[in-house]
NUDO-373859 format. One record per atom (N, C-alpha, C): residue in three letters; x, y, z; atom name. Coordinates in steps of 0.001 Angstrom, whole numbers. Each point is the difference from the previous one (the first is absolute). Layout:
NUDO-373859
ALA | X | Y | Z | CA
...
This chain:
NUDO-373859
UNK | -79535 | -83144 | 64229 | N
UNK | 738 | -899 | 882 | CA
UNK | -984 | -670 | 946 | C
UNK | 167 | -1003 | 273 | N
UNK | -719 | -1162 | 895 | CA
UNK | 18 | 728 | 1816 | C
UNK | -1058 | 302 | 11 | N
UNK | 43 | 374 | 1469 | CA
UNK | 1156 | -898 | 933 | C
UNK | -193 | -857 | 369 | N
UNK | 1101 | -665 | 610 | CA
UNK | 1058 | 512 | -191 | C
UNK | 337 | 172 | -1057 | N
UNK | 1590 | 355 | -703 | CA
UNK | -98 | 1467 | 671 | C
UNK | -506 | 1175 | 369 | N
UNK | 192 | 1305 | 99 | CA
UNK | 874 | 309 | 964 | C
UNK | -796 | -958 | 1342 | N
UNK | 1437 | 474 | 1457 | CA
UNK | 1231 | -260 | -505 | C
UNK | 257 | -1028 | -653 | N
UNK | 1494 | -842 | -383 | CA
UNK | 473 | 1365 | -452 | C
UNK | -576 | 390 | -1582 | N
UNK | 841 | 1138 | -746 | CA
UNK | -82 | 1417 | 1011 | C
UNK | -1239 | 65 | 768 | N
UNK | 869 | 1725 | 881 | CA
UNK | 647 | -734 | 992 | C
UNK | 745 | -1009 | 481 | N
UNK | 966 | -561 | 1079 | CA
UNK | 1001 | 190 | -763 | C
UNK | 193 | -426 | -1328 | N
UNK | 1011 | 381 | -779 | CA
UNK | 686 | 1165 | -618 | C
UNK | -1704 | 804 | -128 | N
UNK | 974 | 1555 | -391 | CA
UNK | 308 | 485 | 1180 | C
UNK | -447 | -344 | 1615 | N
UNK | 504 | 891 | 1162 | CA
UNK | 1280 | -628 | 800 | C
UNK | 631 | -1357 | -969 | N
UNK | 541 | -900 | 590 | CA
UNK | 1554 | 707 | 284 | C
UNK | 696 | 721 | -1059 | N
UNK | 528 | 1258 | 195 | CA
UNK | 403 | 1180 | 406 | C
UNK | -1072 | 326 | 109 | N
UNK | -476 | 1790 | 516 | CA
UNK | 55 | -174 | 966 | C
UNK | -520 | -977 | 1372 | N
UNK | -724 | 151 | 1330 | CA
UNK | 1462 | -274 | 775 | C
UNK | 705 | -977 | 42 | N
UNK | 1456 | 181 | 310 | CA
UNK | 921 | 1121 | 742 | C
UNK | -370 | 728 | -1184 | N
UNK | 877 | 1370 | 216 | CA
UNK | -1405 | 1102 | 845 | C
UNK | -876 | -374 | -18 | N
UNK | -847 | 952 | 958 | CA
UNK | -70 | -1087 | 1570 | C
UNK | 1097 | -670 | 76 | N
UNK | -494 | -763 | 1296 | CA
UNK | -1447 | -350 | 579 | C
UNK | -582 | -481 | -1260 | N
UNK | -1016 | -985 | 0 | CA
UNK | 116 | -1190 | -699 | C
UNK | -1457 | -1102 | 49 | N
UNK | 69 | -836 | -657 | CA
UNK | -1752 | -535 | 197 | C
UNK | -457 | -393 | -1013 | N
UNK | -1335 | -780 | -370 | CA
UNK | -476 | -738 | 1252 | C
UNK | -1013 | 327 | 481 | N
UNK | -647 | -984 | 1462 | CA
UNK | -889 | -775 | -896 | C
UNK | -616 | 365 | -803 | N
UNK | -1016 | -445 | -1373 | CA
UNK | -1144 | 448 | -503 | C
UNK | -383 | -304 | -1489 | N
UNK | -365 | 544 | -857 | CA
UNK | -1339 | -886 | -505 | C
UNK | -947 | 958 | 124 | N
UNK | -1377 | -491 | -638 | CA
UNK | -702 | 669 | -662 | C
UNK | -559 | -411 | -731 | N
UNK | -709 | 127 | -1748 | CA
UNK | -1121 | -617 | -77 | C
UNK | -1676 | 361 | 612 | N
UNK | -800 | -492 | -411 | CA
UNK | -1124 | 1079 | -23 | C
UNK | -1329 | -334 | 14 | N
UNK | -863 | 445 | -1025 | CA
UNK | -987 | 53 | 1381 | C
UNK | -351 | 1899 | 438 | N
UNK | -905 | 285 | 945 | CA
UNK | -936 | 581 | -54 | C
UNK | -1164 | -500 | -675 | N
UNK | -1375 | 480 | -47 | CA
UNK | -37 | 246 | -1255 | C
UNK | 409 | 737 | -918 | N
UNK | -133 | 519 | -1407 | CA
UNK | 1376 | 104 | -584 | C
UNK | 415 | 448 | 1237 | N
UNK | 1915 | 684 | 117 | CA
UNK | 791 | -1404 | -188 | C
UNK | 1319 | 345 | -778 | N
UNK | 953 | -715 | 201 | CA
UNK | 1352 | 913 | 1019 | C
UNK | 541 | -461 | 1186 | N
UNK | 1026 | 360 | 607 | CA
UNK | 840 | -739 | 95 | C
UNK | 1383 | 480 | -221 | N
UNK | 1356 | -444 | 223 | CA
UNK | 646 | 753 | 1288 | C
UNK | 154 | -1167 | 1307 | N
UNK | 745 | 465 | 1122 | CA
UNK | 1502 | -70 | 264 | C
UNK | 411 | 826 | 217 | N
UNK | 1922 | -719 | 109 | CA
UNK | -163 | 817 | 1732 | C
UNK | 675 | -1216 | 496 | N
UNK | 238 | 604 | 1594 | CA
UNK | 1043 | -586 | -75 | C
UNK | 895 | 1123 | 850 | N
UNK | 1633 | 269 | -28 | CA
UNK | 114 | -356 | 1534 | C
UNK | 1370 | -366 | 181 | N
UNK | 193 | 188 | 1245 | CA
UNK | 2173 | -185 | 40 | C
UNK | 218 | 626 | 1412 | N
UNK | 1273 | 124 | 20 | CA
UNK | 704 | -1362 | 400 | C
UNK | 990 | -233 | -793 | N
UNK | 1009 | -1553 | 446 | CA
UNK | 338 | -287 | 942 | C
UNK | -285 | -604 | 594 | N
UNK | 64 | -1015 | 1368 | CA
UNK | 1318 | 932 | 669 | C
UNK | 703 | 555 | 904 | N
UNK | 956 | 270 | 599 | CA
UNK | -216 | 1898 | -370 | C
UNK | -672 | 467 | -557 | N
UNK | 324 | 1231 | 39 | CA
UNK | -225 | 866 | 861 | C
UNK | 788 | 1750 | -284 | N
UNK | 70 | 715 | 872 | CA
UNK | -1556 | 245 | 819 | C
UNK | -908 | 94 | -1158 | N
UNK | -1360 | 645 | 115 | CA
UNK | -759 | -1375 | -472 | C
UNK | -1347 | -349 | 1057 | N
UNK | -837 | -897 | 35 | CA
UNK | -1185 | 141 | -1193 | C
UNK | -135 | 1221 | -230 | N
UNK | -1339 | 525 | -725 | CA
UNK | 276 | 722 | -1246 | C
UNK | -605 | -752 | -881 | N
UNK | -182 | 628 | -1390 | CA
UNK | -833 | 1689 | 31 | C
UNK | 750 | 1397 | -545 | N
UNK | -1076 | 1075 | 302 | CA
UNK | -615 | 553 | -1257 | C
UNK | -728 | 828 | 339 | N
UNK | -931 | 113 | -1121 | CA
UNK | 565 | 556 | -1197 | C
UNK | 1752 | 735 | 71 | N
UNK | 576 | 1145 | -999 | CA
UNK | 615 | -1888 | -1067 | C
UNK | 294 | -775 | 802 | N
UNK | 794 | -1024 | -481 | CA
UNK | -1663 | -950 | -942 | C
UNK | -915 | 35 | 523 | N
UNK | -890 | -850 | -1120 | CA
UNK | -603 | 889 | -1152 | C
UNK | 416 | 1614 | 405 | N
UNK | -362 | 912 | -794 | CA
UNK | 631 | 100 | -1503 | C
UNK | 1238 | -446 | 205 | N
UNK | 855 | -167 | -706 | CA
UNK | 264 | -1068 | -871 | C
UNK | -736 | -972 | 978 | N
UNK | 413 | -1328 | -1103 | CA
UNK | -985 | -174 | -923 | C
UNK | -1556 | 450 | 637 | N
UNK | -1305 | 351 | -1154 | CA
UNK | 321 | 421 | -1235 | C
UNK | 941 | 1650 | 257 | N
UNK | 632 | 697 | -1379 | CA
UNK | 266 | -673 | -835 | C
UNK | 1415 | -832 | 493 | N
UNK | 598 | -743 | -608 | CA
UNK | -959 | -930 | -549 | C
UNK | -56 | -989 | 710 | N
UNK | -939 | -1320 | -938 | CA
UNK | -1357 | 425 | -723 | C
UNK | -262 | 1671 | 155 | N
UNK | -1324 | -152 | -678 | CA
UNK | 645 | 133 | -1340 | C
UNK | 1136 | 1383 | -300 | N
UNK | 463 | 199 | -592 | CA
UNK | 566 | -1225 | -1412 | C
UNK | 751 | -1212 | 673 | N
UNK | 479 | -913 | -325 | CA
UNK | -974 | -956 | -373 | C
UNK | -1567 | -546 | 309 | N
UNK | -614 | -296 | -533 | CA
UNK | -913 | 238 | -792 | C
UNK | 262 | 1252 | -398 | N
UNK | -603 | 1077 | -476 | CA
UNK | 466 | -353 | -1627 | C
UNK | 1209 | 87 | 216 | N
UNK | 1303 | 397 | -984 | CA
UNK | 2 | -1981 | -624 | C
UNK | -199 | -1391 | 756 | N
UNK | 141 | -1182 | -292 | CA
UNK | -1564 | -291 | -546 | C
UNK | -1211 | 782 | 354 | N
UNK | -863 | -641 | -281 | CA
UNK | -533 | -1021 | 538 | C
UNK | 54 | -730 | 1007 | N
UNK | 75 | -1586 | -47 | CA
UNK | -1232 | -493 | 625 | C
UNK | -1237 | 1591 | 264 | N
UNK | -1073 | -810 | 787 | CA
UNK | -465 | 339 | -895 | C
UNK | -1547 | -585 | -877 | N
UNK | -729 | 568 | -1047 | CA
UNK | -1413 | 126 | 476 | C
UNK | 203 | 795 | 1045 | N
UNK | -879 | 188 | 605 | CA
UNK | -484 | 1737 | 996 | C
UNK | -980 | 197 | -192 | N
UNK | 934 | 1231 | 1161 | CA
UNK | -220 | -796 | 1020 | C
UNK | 335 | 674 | 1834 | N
UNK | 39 | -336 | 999 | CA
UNK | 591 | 983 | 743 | C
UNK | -55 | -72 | 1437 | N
UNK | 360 | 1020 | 905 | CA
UNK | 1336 | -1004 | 830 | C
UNK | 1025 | 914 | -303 | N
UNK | 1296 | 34 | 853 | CA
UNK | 61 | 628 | 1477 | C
UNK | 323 | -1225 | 1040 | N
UNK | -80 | 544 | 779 | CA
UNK | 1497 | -734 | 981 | C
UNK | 416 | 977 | 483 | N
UNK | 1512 | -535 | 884 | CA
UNK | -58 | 438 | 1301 | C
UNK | 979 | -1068 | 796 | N
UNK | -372 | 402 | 1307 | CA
UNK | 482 | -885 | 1070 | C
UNK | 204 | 255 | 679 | N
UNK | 926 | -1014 | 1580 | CA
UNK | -1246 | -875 | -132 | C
UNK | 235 | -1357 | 1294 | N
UNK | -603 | -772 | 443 | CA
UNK | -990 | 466 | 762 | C
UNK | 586 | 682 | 853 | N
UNK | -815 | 756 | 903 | CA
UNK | 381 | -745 | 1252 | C
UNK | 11 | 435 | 1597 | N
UNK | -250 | -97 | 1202 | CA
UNK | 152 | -1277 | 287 | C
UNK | -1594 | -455 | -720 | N
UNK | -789 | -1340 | 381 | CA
UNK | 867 | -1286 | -1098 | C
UNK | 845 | 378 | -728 | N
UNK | 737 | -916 | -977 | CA
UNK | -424 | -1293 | -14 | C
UNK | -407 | -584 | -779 | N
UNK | 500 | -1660 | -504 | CA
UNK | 1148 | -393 | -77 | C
UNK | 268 | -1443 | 977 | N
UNK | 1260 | -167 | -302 | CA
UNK | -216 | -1430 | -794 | C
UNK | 456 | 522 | -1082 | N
UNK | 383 | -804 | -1615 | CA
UNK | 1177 | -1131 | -269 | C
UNK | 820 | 1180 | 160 | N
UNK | 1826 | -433 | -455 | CA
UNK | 535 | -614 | 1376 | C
UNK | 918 | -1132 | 35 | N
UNK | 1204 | -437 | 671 | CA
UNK | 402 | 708 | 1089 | C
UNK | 381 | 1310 | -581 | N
UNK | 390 | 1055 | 312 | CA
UNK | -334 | 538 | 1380 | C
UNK | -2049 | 194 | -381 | N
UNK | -365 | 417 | 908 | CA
UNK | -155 | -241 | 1230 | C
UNK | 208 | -1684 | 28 | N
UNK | 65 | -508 | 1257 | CA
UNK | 1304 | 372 | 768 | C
UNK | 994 | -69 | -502 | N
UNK | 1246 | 722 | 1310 | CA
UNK | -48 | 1078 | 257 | C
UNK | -374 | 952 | -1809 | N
UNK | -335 | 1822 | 512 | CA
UNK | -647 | 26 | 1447 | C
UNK | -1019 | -728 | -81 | N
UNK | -1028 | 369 | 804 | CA
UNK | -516 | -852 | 1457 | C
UNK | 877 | -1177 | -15 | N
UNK | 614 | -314 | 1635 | CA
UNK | -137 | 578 | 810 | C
UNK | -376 | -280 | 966 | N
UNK | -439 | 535 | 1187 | CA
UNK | -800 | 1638 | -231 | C
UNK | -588 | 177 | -917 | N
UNK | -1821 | 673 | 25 | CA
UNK | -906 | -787 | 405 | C
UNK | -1251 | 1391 | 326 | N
UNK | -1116 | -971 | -95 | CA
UNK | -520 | 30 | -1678 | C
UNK | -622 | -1341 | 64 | N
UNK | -605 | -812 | -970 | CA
UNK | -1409 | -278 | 254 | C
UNK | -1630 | -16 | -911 | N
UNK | -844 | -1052 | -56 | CA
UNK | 342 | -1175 | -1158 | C
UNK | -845 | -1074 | 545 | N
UNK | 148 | -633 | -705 | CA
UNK | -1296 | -562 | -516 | C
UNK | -528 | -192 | -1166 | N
UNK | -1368 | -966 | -162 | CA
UNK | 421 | -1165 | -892 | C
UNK | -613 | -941 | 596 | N
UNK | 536 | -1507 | -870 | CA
UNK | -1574 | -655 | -594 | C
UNK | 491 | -810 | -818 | N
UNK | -1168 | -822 | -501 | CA
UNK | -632 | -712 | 800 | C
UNK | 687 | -483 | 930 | N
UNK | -1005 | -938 | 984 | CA
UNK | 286 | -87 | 1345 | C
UNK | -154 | -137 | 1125 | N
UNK | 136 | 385 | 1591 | CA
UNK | 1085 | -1583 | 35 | C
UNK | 708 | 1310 | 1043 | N
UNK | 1316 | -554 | 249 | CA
UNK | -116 | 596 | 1617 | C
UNK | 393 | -956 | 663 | N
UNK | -755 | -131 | 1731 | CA
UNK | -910 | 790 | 81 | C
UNK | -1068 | -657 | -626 | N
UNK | -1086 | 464 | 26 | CA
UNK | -410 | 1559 | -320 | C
UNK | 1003 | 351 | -867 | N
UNK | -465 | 1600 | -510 | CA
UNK | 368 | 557 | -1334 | C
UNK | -331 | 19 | -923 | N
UNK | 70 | 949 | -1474 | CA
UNK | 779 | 1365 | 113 | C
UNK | -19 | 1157 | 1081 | N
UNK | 810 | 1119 | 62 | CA
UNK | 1020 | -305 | 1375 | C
UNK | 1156 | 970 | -314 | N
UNK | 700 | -113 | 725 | CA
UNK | 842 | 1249 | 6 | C
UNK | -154 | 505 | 1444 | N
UNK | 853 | 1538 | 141 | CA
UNK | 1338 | -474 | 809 | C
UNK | 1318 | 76 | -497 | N
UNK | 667 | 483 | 807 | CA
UNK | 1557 | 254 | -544 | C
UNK | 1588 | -460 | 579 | N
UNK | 823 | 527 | -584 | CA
UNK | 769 | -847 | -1077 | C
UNK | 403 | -167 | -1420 | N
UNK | 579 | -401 | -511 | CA
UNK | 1669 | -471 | 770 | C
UNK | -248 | -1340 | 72 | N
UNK | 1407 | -776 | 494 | CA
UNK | 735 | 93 | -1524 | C
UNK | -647 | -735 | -1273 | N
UNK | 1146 | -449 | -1181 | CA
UNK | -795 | -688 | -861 | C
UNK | 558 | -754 | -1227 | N
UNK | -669 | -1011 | -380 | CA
UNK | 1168 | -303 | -598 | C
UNK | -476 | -1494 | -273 | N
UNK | 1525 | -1345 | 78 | CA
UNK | -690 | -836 | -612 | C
UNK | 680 | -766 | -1011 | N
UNK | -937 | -1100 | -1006 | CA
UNK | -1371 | -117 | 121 | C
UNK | -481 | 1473 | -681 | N
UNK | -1736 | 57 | -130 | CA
UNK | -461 | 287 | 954 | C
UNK | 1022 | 288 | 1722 | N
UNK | -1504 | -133 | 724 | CA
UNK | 680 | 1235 | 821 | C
UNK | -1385 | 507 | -135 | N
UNK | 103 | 1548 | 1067 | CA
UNK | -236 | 129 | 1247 | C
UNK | 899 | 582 | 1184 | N
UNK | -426 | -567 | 1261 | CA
UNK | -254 | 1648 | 560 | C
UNK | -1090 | -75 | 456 | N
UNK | -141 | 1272 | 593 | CA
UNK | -299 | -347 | 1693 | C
UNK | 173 | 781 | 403 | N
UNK | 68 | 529 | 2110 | CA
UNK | -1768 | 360 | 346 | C
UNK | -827 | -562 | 256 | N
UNK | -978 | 277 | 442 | CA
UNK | -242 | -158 | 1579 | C
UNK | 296 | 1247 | 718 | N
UNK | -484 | -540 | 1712 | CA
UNK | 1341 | -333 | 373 | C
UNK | 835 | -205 | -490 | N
UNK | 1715 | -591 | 650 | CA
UNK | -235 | -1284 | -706 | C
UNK | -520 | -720 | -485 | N
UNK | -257 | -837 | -644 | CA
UNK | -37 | -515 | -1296 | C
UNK | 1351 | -672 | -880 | N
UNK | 45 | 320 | -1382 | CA
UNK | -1032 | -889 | -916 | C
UNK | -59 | 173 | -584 | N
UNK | -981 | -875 | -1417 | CA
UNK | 168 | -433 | -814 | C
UNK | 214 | -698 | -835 | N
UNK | 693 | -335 | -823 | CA
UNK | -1038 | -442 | -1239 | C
UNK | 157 | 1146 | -998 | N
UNK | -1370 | -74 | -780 | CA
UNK | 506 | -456 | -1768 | C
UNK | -265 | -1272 | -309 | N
UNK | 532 | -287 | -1615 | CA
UNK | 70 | 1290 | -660 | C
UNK | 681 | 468 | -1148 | N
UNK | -381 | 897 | -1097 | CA
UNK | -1027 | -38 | -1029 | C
UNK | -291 | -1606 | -47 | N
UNK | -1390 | -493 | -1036 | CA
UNK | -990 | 59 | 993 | C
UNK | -492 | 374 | 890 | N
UNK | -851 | 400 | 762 | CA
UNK | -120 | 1394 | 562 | C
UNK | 551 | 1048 | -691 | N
UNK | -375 | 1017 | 364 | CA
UNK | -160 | 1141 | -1211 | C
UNK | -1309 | 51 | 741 | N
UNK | -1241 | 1199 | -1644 | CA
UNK | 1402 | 1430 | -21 | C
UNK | -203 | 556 | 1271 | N
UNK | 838 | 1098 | 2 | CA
UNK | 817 | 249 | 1179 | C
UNK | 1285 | 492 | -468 | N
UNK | 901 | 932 | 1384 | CA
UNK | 7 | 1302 | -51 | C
UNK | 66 | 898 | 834 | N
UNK | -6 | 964 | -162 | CA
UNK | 701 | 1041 | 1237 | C
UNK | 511 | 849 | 422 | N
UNK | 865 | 253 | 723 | CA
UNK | -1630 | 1069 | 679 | C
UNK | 53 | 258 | 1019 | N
UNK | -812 | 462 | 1192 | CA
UNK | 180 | 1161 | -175 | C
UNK | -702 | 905 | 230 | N
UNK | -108 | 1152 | 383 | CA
UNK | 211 | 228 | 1252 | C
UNK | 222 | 733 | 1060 | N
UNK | 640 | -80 | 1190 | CA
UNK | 123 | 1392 | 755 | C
UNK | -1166 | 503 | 407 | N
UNK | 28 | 1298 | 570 | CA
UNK | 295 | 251 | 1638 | C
């Protein structure tokens, strides 16, 4: 199978299963590290739930399963190392989603090119609204395109 094609088919065999474990796909990568080939699936819980955090008995489980199941389909012809697992803490925010999940957190931000005069930007996620993400820096909001920004990422915050 065409590398490209691999996330698609394990989104599809977990498209099912993850439902009923009150999860769902944050996303899935398949490429080639140093000698190694690895396949990542990071899980995370649906927007409104009881519990914020994917735990370790719940990605323990879904490994079983999908190793099991691709085990049984064949579909990488390759070996590679399976590995599953939350976003983590520091999350990327990717999906639609993540921008209301995650409203009023802190956020960095790094963009492609300085925007009042600066490339990073620490502070709290306001929203984002036709492409453009406005975050709270200083009491002061920003208003940063979506085609101008390398990465988001939710803050760590001790």
């Amino acid at each position: 199978m065409a590398r490209e094609d691999i996330p698609t088919a394990v989104s599809r065999i977990l498209e099912d299963y993850l439902p009923g474990k009150n999860l769902e796909i944050y996303n899935i990568v398949y490429k080639k590290e140093g000698p190694d080939w690895v396949l990542r699936v990071f899980l995370d819980k649906p927007y409104g739930s009881e519990t914020e955090y994917v735990n370790i008995e719940e990605c323990e489980d879904v490994t079983r399963y999908l190793s099991d199941v691709l085990d049984e389909q064949d579909i990488i012809d390759r070996s590679y190392n399976l590995e599953v697992s939350s976003p983590g803490l520091d999350r990327e925010l990717i999906k639609e989603s993540d921008f209301r999940r995650f409203s009023g957190r802190a956020v960095e931000v790094r963009t492609y090119e300085q925007i009042n005069g600066s490339k990073n930007f620490e502070g709290i996620l306001i929203g984002k609204d036709d492409g453009i993400v406005t975050v709270s820096v200083g009491g002061e909001n920003i208003e940063i395109p979506e085609t101008k920004i390398s990465k988001i990422n939710l803050a760590i915050v001790f």
